[in-house]
Rosetta silent file (secondary structure, phi, psi, omega in degrees, C-alpha in Angstrom):
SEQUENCE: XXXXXXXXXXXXXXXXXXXXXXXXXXXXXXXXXXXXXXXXXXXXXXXXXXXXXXXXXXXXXXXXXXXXXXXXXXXXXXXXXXXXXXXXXXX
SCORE:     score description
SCORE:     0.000 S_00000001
   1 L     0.000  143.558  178.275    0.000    0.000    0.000 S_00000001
   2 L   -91.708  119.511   72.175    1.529    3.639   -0.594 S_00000001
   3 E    42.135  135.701  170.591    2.180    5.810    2.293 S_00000001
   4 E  -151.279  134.083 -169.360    2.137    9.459    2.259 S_00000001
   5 E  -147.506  102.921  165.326    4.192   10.897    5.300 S_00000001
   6 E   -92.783  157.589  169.166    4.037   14.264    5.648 S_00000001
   7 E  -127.771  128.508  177.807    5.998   17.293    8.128 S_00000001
   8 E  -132.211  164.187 -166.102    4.980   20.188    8.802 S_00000001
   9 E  -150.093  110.579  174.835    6.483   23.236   11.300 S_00000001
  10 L   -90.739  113.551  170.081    3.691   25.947   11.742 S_00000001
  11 L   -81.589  148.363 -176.941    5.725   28.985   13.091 S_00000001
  12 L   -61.220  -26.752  176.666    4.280   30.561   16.070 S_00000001
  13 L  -124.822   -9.827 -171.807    4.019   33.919   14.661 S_00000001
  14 L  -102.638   -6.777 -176.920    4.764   34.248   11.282 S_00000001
  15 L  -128.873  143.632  159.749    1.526   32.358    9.566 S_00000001
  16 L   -42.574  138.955  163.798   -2.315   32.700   10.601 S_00000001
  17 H   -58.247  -51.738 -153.222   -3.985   30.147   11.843 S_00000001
  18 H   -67.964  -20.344  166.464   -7.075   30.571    9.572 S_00000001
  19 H   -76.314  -30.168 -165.568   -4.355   30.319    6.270 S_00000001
  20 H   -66.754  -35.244 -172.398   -2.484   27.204    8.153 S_00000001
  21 H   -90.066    6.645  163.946   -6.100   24.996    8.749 S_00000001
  22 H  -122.070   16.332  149.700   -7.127   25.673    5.164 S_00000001
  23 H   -61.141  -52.732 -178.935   -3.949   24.871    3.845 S_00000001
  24 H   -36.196  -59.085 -161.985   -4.217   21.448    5.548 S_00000001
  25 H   -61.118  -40.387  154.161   -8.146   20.994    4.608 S_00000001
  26 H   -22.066  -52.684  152.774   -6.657   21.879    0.745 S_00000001
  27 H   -56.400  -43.691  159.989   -4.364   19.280    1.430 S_00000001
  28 H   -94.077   -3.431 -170.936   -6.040   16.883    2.682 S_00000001
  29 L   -79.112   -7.443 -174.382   -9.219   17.075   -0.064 S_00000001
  30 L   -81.692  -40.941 -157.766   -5.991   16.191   -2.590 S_00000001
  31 L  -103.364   31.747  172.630   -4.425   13.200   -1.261 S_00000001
  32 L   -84.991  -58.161  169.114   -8.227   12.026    0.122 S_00000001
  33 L   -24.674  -46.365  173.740   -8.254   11.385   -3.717 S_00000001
  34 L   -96.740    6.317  168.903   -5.493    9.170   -4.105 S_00000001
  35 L    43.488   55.466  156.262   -6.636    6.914   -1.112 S_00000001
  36 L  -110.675  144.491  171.989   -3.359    6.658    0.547 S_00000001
  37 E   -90.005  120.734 -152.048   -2.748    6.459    3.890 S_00000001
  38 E   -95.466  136.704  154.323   -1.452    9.522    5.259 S_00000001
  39 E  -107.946  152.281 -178.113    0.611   10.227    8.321 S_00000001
  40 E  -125.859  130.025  160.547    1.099   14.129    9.326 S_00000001
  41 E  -117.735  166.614  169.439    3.967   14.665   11.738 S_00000001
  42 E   154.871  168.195  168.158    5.322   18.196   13.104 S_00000001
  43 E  -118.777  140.927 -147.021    5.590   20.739   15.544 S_00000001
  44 L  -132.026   -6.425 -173.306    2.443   22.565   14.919 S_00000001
  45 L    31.131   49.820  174.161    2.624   24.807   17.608 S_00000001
  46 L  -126.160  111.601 -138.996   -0.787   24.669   18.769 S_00000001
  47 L   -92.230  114.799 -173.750   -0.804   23.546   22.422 S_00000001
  48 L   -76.126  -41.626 -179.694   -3.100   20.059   22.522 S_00000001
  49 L   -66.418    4.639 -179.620   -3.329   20.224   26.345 S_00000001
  50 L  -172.607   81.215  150.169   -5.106   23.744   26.059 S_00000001
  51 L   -86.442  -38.002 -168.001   -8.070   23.364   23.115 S_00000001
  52 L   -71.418   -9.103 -176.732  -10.352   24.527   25.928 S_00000001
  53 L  -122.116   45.619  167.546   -8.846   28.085   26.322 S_00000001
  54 L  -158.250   71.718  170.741   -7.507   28.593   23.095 S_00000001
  55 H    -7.339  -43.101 -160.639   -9.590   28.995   20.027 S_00000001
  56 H  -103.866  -11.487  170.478   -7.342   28.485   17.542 S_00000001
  57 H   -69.664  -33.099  173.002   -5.677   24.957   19.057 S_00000001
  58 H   -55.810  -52.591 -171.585   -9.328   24.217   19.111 S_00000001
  59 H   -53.678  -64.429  146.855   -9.753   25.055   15.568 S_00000001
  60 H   -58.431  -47.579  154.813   -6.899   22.514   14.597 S_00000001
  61 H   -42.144  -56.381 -176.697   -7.767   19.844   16.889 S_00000001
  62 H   -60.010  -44.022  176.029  -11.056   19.973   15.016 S_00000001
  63 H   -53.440  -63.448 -162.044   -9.797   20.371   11.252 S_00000001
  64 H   -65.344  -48.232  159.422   -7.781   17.418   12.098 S_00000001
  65 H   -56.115  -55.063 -178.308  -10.205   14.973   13.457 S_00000001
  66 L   -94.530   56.288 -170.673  -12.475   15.748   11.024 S_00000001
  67 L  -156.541   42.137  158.545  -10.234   14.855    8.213 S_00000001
  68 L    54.406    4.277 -174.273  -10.138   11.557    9.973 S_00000001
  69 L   -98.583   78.468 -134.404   -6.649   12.615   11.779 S_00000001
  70 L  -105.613  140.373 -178.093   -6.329   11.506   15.487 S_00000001
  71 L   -75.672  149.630  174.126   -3.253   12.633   17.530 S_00000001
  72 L  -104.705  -14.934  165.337   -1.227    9.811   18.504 S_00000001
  73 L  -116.929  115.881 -177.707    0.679   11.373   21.195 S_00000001
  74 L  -101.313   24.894 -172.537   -1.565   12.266   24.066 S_00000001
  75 L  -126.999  148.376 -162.877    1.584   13.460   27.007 S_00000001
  76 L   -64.209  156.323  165.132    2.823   16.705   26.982 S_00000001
  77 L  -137.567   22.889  119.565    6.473   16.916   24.783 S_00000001
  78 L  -113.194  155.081 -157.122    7.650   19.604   26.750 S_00000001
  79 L  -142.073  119.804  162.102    8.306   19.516   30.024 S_00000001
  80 L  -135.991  125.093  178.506   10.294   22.528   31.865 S_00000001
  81 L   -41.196  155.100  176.514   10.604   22.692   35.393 S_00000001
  82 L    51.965   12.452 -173.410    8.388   25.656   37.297 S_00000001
  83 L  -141.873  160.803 -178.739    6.330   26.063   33.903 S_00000001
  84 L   -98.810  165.803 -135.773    3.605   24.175   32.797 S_00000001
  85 L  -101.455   70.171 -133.637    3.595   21.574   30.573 S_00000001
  86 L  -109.138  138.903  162.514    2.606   21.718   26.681 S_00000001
  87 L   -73.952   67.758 -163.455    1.585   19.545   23.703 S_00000001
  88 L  -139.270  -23.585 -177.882    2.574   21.517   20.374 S_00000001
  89 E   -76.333  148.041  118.277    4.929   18.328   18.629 S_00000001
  90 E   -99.586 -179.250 -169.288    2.857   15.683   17.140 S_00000001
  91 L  -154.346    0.000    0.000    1.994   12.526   15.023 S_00000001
């Protein structure tokens, strides 16, 4: 079966959200076409552990599930002492 493995790096400051989630949904309505199964890796810089106070990590969590795309890492992947703990690399 072919594989599509994608990366992506969202910068924190330099792209919109509302251009970044309709590049994906663009992206994904292409290779939906070619019925491969796609993995998306990246640091996406949208903090998974805080969708409920943050609109636009909400916004991606949602684009991404419903374009069938479920996170696979649900523990924080940074971890710094005295600071709290965040969710922005994923798979």
């Amino acid at each position: 079966r072919n594989i599509l493995v994608g990366v992506c790096y969202r910068h924190p400051r330099k792209s919109s959200d509302h251009s970044f989630c309709a590049y994906l949904e663009n992206t994904f309505k292409k290779n939906t076409k070619k019925n491969l199964l796609t993995i998306i890796t990246g640091d996406f810089n949208y903090d998974l552990l805080n969708t409920e106070k943050n609109p636009q990590a909400n916004k991606f969590l949602e684009t991404m599930l419903f374009n069938n795309f479920h996170p696979c890492i649900l523990e924080p992947t940074r971890i710094r002492p005295g600071n709290r703990s965040s969710l922005v690399d994923n798979i």
